[in-house]
Structures are given as C-alpha cells and as structure tokens.
C-alpha positions as CSV (number, residue, x, y, z in Angstrom):
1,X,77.3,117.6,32.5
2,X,75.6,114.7,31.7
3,X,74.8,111.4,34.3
4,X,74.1,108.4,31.8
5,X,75.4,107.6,28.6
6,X,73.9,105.2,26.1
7,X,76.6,103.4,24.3
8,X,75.3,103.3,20.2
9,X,78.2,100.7,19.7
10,X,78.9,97.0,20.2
11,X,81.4,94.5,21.1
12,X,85.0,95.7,22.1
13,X,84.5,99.3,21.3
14,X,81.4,99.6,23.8
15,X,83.5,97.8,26.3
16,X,86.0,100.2,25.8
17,X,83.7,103.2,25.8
18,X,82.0,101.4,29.4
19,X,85.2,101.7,30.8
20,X,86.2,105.3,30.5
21,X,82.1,105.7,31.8
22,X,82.9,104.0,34.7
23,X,86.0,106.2,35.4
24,X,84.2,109.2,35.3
25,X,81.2,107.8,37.5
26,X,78.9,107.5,34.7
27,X,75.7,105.7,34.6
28,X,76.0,103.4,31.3
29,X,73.5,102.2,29.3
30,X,74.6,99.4,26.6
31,X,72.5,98.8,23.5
32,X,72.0,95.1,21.5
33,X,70.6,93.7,18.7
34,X,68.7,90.4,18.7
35,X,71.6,88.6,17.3
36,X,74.3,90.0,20.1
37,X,75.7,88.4,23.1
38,X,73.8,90.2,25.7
39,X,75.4,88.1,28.5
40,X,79.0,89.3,27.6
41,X,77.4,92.8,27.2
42,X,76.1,93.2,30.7
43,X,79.1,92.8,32.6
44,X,80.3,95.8,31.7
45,X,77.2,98.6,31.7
46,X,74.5,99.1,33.9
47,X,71.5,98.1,31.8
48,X,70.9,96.8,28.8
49,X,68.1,97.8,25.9
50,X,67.2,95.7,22.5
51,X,67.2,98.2,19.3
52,X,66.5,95.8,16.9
53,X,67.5,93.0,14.6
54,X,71.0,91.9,14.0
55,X,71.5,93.1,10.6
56,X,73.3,96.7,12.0
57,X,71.2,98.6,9.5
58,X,68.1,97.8,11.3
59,X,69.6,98.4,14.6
60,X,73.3,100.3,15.3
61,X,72.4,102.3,12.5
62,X,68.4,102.7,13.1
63,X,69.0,106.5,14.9
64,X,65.3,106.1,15.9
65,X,65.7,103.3,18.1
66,X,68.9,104.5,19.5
67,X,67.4,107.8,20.8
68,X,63.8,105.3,21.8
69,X,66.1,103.8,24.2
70,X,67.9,106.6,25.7
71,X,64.5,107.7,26.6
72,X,63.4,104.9,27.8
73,X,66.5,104.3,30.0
74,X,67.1,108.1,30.9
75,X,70.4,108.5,29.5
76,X,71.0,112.2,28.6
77,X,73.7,111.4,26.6
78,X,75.2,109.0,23.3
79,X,78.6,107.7,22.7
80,X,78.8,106.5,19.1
81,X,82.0,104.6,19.6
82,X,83.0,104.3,16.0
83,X,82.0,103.2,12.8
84,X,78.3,102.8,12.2
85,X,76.8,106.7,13.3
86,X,79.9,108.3,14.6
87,X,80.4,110.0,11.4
88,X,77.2,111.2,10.9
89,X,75.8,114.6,11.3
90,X,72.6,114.0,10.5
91,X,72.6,111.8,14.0
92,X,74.7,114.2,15.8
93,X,71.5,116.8,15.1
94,X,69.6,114.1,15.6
95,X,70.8,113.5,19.2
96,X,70.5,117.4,20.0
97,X,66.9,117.7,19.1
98,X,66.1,115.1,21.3
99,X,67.9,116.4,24.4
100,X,70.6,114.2,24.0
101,X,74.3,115.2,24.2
102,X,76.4,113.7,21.5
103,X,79.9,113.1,22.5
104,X,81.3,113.2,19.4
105,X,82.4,115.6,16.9
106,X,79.7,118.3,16.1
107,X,77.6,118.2,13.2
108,X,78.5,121.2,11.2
109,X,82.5,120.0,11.6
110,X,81.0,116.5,10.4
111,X,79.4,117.8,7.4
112,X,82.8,119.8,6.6
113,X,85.2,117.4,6.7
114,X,82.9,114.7,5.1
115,X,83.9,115.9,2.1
116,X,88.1,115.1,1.8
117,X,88.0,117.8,-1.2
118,X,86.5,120.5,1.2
119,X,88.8,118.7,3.8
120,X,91.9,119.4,2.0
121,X,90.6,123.3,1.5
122,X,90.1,124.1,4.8
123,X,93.3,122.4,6.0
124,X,95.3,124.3,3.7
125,X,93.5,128.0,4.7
126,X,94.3,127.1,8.2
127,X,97.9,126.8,7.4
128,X,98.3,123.0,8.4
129,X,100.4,120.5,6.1
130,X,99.3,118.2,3.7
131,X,100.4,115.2,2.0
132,X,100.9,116.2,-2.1
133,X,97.2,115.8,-4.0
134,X,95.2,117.4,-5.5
135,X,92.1,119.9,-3.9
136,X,90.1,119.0,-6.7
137,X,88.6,116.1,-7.6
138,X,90.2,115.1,-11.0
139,X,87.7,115.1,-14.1
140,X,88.4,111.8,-16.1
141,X,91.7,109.0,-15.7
142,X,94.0,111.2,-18.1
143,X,93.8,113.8,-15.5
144,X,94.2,111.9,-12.5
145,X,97.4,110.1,-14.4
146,X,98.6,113.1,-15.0
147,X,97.8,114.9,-11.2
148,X,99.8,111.2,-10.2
149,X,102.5,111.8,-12.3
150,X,103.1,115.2,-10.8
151,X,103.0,113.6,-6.9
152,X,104.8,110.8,-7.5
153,X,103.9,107.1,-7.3
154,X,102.7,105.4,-5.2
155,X,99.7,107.2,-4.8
156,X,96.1,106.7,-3.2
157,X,93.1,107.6,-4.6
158,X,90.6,108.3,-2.0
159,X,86.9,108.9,-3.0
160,X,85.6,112.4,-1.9
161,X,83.1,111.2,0.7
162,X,84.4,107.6,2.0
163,X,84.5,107.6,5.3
164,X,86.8,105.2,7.8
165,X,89.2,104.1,5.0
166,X,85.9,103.0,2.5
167,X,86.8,103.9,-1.1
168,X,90.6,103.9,-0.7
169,X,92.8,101.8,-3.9
C-alpha cells in the first residue's frame, strides 16, 4: 500500500481526487502550473509543487516533472485524475520504473483498448455486447456509407485512436 499520492491533475478533478485521499488517510501531494491558483489548491492537499508553465503541455502533461516532484515530495504514488495522462501507457510505465504506483488502469490494458478497432475485437471474444459497427476500420467513404447503411442512421463515426470523446462526428 502506498502513504502519499501526488495528484497529476488540476482544478475540480484534483479536489475530488484530495478528497477520496483524505478518506483513506492519505498523504496528498497537489501539483501546479505557474499560471494556477495555488491558493485555492492548498486547501485541499497537503503540499504543493510547481511542474511548470501554464500551457498543460509543458506541465500536466510534462511526465518528467510529474515524477521530479513525487520525488522530491516522497509520494510513492500518482493519481492521474483524468484527461491529460490518464490514458497514457507510456506514463503508466513511466510511473512504475520510477517506483511509483499508478492508480490507474495498467499499461498493457491502456495500449489495448487505445485502439477502439482492437477495442471492439476483444469485447466481442469476451462475449460482451456491442453497439452495431463495424470491427474494421472502413477503407474509403463508399464503404463506410455502405457499413452505415447496414447499421442504420444515425450513426457515429469514431476515429480508431481518439481518446475521451476527441474525434467523434
């Protein structure tokens, strides 16, 4: 079991995530960016640590500075809330080969399910239902007409590797 977490999040989601911390007598750790409200921030973890800028690709999504400051803080563990690197596998690893546990879904499920094609496979060999679609990714527009005509309007067309709605018409 682990003693601190460092929350890789911001606003209401790392308040949430504090929360549940707190219930389970965990240490929490919150993380900001230069351009974040750090006043707002510390009323709900137990220290506070600066990854960066405020442009989130330079700090909530800079997995360098994320594990610098669980180091620095002792946490021993990383909520990613979600959004920014909760769907990433390459952090998950990332986490482990730093010592750090990363409450999340692991890695190699990640890296599966990334894919909604390969999704849609292994959801149908386990024997779960699925909406009507196709497992394959359609070759041109005549194809996917057709494949649409077949399911039945209205459809969505979701890109094989969006994530978190991104890609959805």
């Amino acid at each position: 079991m682990f003693r601190k977490v460092l929350i890789a999040n911001r606003g209401e989601i790392a308040v949430r995530v504090a929360r549940a911390c707190r219930e389970l007598n965990l240490a929490v750790v919150g993380v900001h960016s230069t351009a974040d409200d750090v006043e707002a921030l510390r009323r709900h973890v137990d220290e506070t640590v600066c990854i960066g800028p405020g442009p989130a690709g330079r700090s909530y999504r800079n997995a360098a500075a994320l594990v610098e400051a669980a180091r620095k803080t002792g946490a021993d563990a990383v909520h990613p809330g979600y959004g920014f690197l909760s769907e990433d596998p390459d952090f998950a690893e990332i986490c482990a080969a730093n010592d750090l546990v990363f409450i999340g879904t692991p890695a190699q499920v990640m890296a599966c399910l990334g894919d909604k094609s390969t999704a849609r496979t292994l959801m149908r060999e386990a024997g779960l239902p699925l909406l009507p679609g196709s497992l394959e990714v359609p070759g041109d527009v005549d194809e996917a007409a057709r494949l649409a005509a077949t399911v039945g309007y209205p459809v969505i067309i979701k890109a094989a590797a969006g994530g978190g709605g991104n890609g959805m018409t």
